[in-house]
C-alpha positions, 0 to 999 in steps of 0.5 A: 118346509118341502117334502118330496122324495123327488130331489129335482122337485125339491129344488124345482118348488125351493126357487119357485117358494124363494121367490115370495118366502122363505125355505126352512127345510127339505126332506125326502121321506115322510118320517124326516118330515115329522122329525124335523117339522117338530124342531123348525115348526114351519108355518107351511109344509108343502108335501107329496102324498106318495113318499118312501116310510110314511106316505104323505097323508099319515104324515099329515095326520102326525103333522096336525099333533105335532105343529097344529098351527102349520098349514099343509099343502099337497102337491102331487100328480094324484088328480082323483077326487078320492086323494083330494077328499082323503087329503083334506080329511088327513088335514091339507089346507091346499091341494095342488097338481104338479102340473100347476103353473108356478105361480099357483103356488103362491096363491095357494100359499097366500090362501092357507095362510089367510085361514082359507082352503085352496084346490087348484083348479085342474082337479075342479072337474065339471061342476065340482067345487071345493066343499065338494070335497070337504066333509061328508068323504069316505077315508081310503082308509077308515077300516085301518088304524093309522099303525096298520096303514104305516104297516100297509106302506112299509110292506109294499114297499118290500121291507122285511117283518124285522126292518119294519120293527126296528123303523116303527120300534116295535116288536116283530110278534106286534108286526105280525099281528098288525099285518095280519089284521090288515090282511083281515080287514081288507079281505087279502091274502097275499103280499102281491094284493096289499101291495096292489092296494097301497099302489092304487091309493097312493102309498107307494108309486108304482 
């Protein structure tokens, strides 16, 4: 199953995985992801960490309680060492840049599969290796329950305190109160400052 809110990269991946599999599913956003991997659960869902209404990385986490035995892999432009500790945290199994030849993802695929991890190797940096990236790794987002980071997201990307209530059905007061605790927890006072946080640990793209 593939989730990027690119289309063009939707299709671009779909060819390149039909030649070694099979294509269950295509979604665009983070929350149709979970919607729909719960009903085909897909063996693999190859992801991007940037998507619109939950980001990549909480989608993953969702995804662990949902279909535990699907294997995750990330595809993205992010090359940080800080996304690639956070997405093996939120639980990845392979980690790919979209500067990756084509073929990588097959032998990344393959690797998940047989119970291995995988890191392409453009985000390998110097003597870095896999298990430096495996444990031990401080979350972007320790501070946060994973209700004010889906909070975070939604308001970097603009969305109104009811559009937000209604998306995560809750009410508008519970909103409030979680916007208020992440602006406590972080330290910010503005939406101008979250919204710059979220930008810089790949909630939303800028």
């Amino acid at each position: 199953m593939l989730a990027d809110d690119h289309p063009m990269v939707l299709e671009g991946v779909a060819k390149l995985v039909e030649e070694f599999g099979e294509v269950v599913g295509k979604v665009e956003d983070g929350r149709s992801l979970l919607e729909v991997a719960s009903h085909l659960n897909p063996d693999v869902v190859i992801m991007d960490i940037s998507m619109p209404s939950l980001n990549g990385l909480e989608s993953a986490r969702h995804l662990q309680k949902l279909v535990p035995r699907c294997k995750i892999i990330f595809l993205t432009m992010h090359a940080d060492s800080a996304y690639i500790t956070a997405a093996f945290e939120a639980g990845a199994s392979g980690y790919l840049m979209k500067r990756s030849a084509g073929s990588e993802l097959q032998l990344a695929v393959k690797t998940v599969l047989a119970g291995r991890r995988y890191v392409t190797p453009l985000a390998l940096r110097g003597e870095a290796s896999l298990k430096d990236f495996l444990g031990g790794g401080k979350s972007l987002f320790k501070l946060l329950t994973s209700r004010q980071r889906e909070v975070l997201q939604l308001i970097a990307e603009g969305r109104s305190t009811k559009a937000m209530a209604s998306l995560l059905n809750i009410s508008t007061k519970t909103v409030e109160f979680h916007k208020a605790k992440v602006m406590e927890t972080l330290g910010m006072h503005t939406i101008p400052e979250l919204t710059q946080f979220a930008v810089a640990h790949g909630l939303i793209e800028k």
